[in-house]
C-alpha positions as CSV (number, residue, x, y, z in Angstrom):
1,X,0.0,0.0,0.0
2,X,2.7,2.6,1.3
3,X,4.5,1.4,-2.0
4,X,1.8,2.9,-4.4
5,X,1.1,5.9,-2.0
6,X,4.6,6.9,-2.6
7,X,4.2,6.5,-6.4
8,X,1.7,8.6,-6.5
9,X,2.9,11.3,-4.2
10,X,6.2,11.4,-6.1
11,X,3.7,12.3,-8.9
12,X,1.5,14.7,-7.3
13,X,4.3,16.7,-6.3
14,X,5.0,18.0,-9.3
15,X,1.3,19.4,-9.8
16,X,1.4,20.4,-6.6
17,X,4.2,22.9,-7.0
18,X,3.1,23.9,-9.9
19,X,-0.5,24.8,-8.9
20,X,1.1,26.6,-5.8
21,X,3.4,28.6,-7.9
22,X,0.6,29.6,-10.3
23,X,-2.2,30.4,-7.5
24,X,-0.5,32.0,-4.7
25,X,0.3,35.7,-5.2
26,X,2.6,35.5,-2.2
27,X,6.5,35.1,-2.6
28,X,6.7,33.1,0.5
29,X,8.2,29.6,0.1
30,X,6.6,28.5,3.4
31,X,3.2,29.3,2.2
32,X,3.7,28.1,-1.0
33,X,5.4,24.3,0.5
34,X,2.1,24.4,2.9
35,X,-0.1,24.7,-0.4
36,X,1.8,22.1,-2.0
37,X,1.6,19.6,0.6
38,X,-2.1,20.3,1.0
39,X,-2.5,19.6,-2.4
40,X,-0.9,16.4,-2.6
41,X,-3.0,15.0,1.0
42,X,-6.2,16.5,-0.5
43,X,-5.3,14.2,-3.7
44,X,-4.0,11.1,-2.0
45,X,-6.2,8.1,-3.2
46,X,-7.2,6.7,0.5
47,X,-11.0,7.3,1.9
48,X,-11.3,10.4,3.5
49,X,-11.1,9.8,6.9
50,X,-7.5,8.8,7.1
51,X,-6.1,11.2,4.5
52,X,-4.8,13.3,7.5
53,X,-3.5,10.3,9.7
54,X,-1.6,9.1,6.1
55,X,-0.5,12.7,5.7
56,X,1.4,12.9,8.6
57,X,2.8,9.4,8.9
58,X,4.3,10.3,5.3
59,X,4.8,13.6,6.2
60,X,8.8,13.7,5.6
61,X,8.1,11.9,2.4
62,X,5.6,14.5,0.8
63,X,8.3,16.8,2.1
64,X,11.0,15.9,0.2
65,X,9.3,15.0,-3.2
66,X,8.1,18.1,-2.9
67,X,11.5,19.3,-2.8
68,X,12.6,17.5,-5.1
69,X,10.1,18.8,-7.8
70,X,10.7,22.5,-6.9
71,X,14.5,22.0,-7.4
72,X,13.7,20.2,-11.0
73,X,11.1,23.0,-11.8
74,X,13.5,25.0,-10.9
75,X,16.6,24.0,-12.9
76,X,13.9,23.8,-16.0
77,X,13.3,27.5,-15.9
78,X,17.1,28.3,-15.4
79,X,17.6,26.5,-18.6
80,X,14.9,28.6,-20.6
């Protein structure tokens, strides 16, 4: 199970950064992570109820593939 979740957040990430970047007005990094990680627990394909508890037991996870997508975004605009 955990093995898919990760899949998937690894995947969400990238939306997730990108939606943050192109909805948030703000130039703050810390609200723009927040948005991010939001995004991907909103998205994560588990019922409802646990969402939050999955959330935070994958909490570093979802942390760090967010990360990982704003330093890739990140070396693809330095490129263009």
């Amino acid at each position: 199970m955990f093995k898919n979740l990760k899949s998937t957040i690894n995947d969400l990430a990238y939306a997730a950064v990108n939606y943050a970047e192109k909805t948030l007005t703000t130039s703050s990094g810390k609200a723009k992570k927040l948005a991010a990680v939001n995004f991907v627990v909103n998205r994560l394909p588990v019922v409802a109820p646990i969402k939050q508890i999955v959330g935070l037991l994958l909490n570093k996870f979802i942390d760090s593939a967010i990360e990982k997508a704003v330093k890739y975004m990140n070396e693809v605009r330095n490129e263009n």
